[in-house]
N, C-alpha and C positions, 0 to 999 in steps of 0.2 A: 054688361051682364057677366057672373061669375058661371065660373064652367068648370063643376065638383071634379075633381082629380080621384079622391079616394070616397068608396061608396060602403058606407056599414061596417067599418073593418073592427073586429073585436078580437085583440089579441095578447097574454100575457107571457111573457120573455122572462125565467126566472137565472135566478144566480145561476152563474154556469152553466150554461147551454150554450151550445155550438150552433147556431141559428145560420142557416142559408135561407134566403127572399128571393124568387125566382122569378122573371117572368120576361118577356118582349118587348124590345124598345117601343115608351108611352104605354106602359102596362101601367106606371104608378106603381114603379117601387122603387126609384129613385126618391118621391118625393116621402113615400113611406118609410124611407131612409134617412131624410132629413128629421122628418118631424121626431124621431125617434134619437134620432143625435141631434136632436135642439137645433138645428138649424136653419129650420124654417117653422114659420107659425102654423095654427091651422083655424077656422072658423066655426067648428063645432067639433062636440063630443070631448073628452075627458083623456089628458095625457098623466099617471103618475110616473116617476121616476124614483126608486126607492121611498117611495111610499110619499115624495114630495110633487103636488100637482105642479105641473109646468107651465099650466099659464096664470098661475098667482104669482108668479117668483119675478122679479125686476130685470131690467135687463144685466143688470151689475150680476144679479143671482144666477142668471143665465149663463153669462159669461165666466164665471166662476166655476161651475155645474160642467160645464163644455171643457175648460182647463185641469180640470182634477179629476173628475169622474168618465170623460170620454176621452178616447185617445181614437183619430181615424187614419187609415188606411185607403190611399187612395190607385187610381188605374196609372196614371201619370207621375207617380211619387212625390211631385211637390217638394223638393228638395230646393234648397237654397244654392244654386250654384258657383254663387261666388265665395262660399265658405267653408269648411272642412265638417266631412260625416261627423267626427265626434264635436263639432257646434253645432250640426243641425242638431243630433241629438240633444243638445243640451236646451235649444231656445223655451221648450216648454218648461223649464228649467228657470230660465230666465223670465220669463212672464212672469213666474209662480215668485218670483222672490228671491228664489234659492240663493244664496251664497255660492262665490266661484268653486269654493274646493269641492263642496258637497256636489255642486252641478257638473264638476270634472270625473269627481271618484262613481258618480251615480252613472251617468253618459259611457265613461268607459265600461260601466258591468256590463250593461247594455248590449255595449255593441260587442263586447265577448261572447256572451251568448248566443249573439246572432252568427257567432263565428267570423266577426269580421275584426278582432282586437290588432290587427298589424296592417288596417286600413283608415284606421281613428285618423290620419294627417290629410288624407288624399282628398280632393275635390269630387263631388258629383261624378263630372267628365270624367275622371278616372275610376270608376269603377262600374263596372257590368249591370245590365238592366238587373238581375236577380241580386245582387250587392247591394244597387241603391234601393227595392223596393225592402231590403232587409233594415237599412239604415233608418228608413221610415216606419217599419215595425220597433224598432225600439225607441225612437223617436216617439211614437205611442202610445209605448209602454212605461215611456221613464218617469210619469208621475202617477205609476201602479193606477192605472184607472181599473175602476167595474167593468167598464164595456171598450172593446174596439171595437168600430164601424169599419168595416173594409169594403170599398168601392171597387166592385172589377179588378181585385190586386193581382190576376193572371194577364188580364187583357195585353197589356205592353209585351209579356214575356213568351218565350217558345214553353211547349207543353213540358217536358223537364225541367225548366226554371220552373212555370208554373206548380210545378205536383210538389217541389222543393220548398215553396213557398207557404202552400195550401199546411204541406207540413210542420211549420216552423209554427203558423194557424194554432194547429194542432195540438201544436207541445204547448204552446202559450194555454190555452184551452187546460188546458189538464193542470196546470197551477192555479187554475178558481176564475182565471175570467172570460167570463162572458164574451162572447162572439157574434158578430151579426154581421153575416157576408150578405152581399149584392151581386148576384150573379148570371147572368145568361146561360153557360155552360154546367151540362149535368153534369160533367166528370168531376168540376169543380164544386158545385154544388153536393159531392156526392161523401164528398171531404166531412158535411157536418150531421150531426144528431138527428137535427130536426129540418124536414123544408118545408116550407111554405111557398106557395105558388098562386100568384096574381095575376089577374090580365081584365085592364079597364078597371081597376081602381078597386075590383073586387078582389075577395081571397077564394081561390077555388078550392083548395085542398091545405090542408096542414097535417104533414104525415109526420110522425117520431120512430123511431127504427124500432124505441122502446116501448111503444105503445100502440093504440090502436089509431088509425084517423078521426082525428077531431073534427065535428065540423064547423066553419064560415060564421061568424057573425058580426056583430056593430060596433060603433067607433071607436076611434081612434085611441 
């Protein structure tokens, strides 16, 4: 017997928006995070993704879609530890095809920006939980996706690495893409435009700072 996760959820995510998804562990929005970063299926209702439905596309297309157009952000950073910040930053890099030079000169702007340019040799272990969550933001961003997903990307850190992080968010945000935090915490959540707040698969509120409360409606 299937036992629906997400119930009626109707919501449209445009270019650039700073998107926080709120809610209670087994609220469903974790999984409403998935489906939205292609990473899980779902069984009804209608996903598009730049105007491409998601479940017409092959998994080759999928796979693709996830490599160039999403970049995520996770609580645990998922870092390679056996290889240096400026390879992890390049592997998306390497998926994609790139060529060494282009995936070195790309990888180091990267990690310049994130302010870590005289960290590019160091392993994981050597560098601070707010370092390596940095190192997987550019990691993210090195094949200019439309959207990062970011999972809980304070949870590991103390509340000043956190607020440092939410801000680096931020600046990204303000160059044209797209944001869509997963958050339990309002401070953190407070970082973006719009929040959206779930519990039981439903959406109970969808507030914009810039507008009025929208309200709840159907799939996915």
């Amino acid at each position: 017997m299937s036992v629906p996760v997400l119930k009626g959820i109707d919501l449209v995510i445009g270019q650039g928006e700073f998107v926080a998804i709120m809610g209670q562990s087994g609220s469903g929005k974790s999984t409403l995070m998935n489906v939205i970063g292609c990473l899980d299926d779902f069984d009804e209702g209608e996903y598009r993704f730049a105007g491409a439905d998601v479940r017409r596309l092959s998994l080759r297309q999928l796979s693709d879609l996830r490599s160039r157009k999403i970049g995520f952000v996770f609580q645990s950073f998922n870092l390679v530890n056996q290889i240096s910040a400026l390879r992890n930053v390049e592997l998306p890099l390497i998926y994609a095809g790139r060529n060494r030079q282009m995936r070195k000169r790309v990888a180091n702007a990267m990690l310049e920006m994130m302010g870590l340019g005289d960290r590019a040799t160091h392993l994981p272990s050597q560098l601070s939980g707010g370092q390596q969550q940095r190192v997987a933001i550019a990691r993210a961003l090195v094949n200019r996706p439309a959207l990062i997903v970011a999972d809980e990307p304070t949870g590991s850190l103390d509340s000043e690495t956190g607020d440092s992080i939410m801000h680096q968010l931020a600046k990204v945000n303000r160059t044209g893409t797209t944001i869509l935090l997963v958050t339990h915490e309002q401070t953190v959540a407070d970082h973006a435009h719009r929040i959206i707040r779930i519990s039981d698969g439903v959406v109970l509120d969808d507030f914009s700072r810039h507008s009025e409360q929208k309200p709840a409606g159907r799939n996915p």
